[in-house]
Short mmCIF file of the C-alpha atoms (twelve columns), coordinates in Angstrom:
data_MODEL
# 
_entry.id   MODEL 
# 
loop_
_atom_site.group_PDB 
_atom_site.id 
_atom_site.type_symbol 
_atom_site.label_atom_id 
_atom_site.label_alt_id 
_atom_site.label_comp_id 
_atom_site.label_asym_id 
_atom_site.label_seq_id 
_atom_site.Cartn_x 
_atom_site.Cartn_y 
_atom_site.Cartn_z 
_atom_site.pdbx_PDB_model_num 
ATOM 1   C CA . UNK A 1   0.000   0.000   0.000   1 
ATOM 2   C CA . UNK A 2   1.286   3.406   -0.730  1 
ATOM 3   C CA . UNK A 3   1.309   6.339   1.943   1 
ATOM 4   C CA . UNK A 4   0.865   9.437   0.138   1 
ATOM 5   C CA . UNK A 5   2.772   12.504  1.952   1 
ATOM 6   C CA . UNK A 6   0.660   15.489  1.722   1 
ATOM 7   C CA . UNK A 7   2.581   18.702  2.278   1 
ATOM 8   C CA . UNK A 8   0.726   21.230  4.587   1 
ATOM 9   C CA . UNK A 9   1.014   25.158  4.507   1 
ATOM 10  C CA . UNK A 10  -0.863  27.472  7.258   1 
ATOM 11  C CA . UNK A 11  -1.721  30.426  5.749   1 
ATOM 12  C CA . UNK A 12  -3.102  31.473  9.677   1 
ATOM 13  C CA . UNK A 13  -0.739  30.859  11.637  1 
ATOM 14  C CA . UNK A 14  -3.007  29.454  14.377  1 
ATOM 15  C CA . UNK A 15  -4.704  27.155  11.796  1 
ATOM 16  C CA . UNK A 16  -4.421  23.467  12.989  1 
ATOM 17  C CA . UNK A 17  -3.782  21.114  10.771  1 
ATOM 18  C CA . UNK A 18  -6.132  17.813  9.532   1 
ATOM 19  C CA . UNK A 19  -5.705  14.851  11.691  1 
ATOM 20  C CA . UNK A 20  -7.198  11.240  12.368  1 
ATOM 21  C CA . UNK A 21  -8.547  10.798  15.249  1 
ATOM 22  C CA . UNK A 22  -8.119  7.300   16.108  1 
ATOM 23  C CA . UNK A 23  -5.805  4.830   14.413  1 
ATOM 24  C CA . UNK A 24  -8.375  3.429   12.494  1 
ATOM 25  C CA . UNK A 25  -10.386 6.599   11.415  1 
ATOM 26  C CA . UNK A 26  -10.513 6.817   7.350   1 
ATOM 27  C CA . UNK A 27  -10.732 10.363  7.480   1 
ATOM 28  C CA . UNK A 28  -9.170  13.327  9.087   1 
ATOM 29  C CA . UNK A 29  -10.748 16.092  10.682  1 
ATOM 30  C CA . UNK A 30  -10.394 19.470  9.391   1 
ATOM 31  C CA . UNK A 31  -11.155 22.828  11.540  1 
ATOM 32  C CA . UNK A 32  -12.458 26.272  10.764  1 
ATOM 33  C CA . UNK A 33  -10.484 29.274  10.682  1 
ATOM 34  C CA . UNK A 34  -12.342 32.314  10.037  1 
ATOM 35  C CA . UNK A 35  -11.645 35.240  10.976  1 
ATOM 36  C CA . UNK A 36  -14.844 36.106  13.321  1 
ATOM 37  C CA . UNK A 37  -16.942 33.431  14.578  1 
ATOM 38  C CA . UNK A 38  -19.774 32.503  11.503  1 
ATOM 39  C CA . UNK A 39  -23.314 32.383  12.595  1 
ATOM 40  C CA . UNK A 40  -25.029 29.701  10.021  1 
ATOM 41  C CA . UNK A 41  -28.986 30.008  10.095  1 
ATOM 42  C CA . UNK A 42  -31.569 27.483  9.243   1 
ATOM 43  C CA . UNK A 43  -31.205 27.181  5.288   1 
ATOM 44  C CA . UNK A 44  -28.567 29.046  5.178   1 
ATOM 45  C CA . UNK A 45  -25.112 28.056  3.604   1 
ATOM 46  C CA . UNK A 46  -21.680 29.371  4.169   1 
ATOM 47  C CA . UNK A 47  -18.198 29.399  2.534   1 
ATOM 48  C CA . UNK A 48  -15.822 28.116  5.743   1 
ATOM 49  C CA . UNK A 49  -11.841 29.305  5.476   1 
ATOM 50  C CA . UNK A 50  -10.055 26.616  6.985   1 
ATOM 51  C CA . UNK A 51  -6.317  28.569  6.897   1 
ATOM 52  C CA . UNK A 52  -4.695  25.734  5.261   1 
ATOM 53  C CA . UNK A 53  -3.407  25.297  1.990   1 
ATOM 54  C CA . UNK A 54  -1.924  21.576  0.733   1 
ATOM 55  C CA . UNK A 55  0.093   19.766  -2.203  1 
ATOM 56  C CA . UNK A 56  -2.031  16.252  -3.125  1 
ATOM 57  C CA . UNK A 57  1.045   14.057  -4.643  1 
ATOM 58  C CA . UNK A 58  -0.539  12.809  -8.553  1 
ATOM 59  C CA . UNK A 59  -2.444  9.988   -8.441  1 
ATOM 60  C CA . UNK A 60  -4.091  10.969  -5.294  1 
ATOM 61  C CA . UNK A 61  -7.366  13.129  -4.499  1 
ATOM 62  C CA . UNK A 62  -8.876  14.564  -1.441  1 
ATOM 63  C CA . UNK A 63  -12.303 13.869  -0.415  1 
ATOM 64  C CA . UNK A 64  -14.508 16.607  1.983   1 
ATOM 65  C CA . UNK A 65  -17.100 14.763  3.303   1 
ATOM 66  C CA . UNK A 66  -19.519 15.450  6.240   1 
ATOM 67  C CA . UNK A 67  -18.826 14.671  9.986   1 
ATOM 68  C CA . UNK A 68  -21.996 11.789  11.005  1 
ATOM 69  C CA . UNK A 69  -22.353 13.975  14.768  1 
ATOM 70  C CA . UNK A 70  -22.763 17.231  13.075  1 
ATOM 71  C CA . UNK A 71  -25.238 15.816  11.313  1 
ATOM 72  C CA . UNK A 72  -27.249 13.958  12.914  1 
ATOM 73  C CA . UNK A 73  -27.006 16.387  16.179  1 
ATOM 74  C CA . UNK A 74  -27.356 19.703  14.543  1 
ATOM 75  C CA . UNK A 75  -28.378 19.288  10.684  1 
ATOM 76  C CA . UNK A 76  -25.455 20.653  9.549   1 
ATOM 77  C CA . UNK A 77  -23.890 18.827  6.178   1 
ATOM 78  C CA . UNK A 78  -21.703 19.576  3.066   1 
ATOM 79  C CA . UNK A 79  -23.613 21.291  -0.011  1 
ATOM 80  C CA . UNK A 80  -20.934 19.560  -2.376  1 
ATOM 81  C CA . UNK A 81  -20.299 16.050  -1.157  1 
ATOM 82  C CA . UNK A 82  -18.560 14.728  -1.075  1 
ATOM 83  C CA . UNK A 83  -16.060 16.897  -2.420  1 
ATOM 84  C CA . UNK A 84  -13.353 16.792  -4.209  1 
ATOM 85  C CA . UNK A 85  -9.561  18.977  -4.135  1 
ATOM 86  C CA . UNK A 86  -7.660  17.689  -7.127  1 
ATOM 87  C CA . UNK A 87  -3.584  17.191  -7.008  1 
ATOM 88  C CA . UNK A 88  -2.888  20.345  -8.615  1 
ATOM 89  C CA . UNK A 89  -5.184  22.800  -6.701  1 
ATOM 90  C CA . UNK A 90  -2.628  25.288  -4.514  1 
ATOM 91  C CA . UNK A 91  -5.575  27.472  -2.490  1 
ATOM 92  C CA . UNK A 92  -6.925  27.634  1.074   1 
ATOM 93  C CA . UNK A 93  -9.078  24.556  1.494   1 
ATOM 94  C CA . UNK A 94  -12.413 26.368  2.243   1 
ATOM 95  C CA . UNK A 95  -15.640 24.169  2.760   1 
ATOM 96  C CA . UNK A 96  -19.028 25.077  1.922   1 
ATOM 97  C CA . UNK A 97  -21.275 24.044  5.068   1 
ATOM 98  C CA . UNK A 98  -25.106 24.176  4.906   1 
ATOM 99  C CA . UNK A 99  -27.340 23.891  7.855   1 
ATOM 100 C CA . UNK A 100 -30.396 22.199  7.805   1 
ATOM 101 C CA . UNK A 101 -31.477 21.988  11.573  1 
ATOM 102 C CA . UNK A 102 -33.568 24.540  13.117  1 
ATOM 103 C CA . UNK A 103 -31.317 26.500  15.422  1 
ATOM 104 C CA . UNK A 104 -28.674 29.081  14.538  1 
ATOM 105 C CA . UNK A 105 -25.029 27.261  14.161  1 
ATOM 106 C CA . UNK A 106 -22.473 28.764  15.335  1 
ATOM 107 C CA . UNK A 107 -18.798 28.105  13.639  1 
ATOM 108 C CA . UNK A 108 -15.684 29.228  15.648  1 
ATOM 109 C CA . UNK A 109 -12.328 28.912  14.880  1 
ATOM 110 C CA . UNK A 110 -10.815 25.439  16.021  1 
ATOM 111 C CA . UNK A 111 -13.981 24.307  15.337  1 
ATOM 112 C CA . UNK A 112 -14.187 20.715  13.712  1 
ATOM 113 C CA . UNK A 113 -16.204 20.580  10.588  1 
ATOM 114 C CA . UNK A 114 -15.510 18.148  7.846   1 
ATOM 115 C CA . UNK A 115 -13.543 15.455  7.502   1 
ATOM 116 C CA . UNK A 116 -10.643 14.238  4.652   1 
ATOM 117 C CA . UNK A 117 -10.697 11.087  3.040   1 
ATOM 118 C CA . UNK A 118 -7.390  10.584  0.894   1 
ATOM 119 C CA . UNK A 119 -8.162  8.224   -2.483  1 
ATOM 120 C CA . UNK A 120 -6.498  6.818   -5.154  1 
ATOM 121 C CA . UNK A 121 -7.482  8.508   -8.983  1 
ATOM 122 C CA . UNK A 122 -7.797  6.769   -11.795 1 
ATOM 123 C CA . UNK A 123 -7.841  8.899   -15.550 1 
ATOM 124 C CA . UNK A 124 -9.731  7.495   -18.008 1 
ATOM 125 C CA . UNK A 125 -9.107  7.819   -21.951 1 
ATOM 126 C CA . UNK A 126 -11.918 8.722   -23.868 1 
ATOM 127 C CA . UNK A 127 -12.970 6.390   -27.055 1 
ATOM 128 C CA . UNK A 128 -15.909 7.705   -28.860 1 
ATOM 129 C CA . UNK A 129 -18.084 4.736   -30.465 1 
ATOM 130 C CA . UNK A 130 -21.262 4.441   -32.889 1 
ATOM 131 C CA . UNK A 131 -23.185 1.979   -30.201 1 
ATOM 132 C CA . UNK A 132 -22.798 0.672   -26.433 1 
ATOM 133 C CA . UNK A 133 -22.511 -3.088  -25.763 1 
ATOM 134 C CA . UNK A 134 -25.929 -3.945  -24.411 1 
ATOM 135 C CA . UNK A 135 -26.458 -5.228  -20.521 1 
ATOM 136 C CA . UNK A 136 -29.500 -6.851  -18.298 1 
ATOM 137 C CA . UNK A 137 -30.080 -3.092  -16.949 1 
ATOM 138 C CA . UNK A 138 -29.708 -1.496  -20.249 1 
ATOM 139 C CA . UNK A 139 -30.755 2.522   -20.335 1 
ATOM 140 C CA . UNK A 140 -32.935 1.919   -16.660 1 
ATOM 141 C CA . UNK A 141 -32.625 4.528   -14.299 1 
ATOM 142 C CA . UNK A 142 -33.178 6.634   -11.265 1 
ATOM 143 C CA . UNK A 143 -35.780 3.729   -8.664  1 
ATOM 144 C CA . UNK A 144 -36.341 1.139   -12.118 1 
ATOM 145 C CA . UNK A 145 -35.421 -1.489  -9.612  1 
ATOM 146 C CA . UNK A 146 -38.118 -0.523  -7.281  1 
ATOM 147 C CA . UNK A 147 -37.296 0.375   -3.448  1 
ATOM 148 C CA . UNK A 148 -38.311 -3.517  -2.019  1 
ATOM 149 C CA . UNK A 149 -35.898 -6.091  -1.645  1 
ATOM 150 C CA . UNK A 150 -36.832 -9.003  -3.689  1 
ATOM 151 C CA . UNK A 151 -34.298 -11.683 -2.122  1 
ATOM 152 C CA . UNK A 152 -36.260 -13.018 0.759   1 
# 
């Protein structure tokens, strides 16, 4: 297995950086830096400086994803998950937060709000054709196989 090293600037100087938080954890938790504490209504979304910038090695992507207690405790979730920063991308990680609970959220700086999942990228090469091979599921879509299990 290959351990990517991903190279860490602060652009704050106070900025913490990602970290797992058990041995096992997939991801890493991320904090909030902004520069006042953010106040996130009900419905509202928000654009969260983390004051962090990294270097992904090639091959390699970063995955922002949501954190399950924020979640399920608050309402609060990732507009764009989960999303992705690509190997060549140089800027302050920022995440774009949403809350969907009821009660005003406040984000502070320190605050843990996403979480980093490091993953392996494949490219693909393109090959336009005249037809597609043809399959059981064919051109079926979004609920054709019906939302009851059939298998006992």
């Amino acid at each position: 297995m290959i351990t990517p090293v991903i190279e860490i600037k602060k652009i704050k100087s106070n900025a913490s950086l990602p970290c797992y938080m058990t041995s096992l954890s997939a991801g890493m938790d991320i904090c909030a830096e902004p520069d006042e504490p953010i106040l996130l209504a009900p419905g509202d979304r928000c654009l969260v400086p983390t004051g962090i910038a990294m270097a992904i090695p090639r091959g390699f992507e970063v995955q922002v994803r949501p954190r399950s207690g924020l979640a399920i405790n608050h309402g609060i979730t990732l507009v764009n998950t989960p999303g992705t920063i690509d190997a060549d991308y140089r800027g302050e990680i920022k995440i774009i937060m949403i809350n969907h609970g009821k009660d005003v959220f406040p984000i502070k700086a320190g605050d843990r709000i996403a979480q980093l999942v490091v993953a392996p990228v494949v490219q693909a090469d393109m090959l336009e054709v005249a037809d597609l091979d043809s399959t059981e599921r064919g051109s079926g879509g979004f609920g054709h196989t019906g939302i009851h299990r059939t298998n006992g």
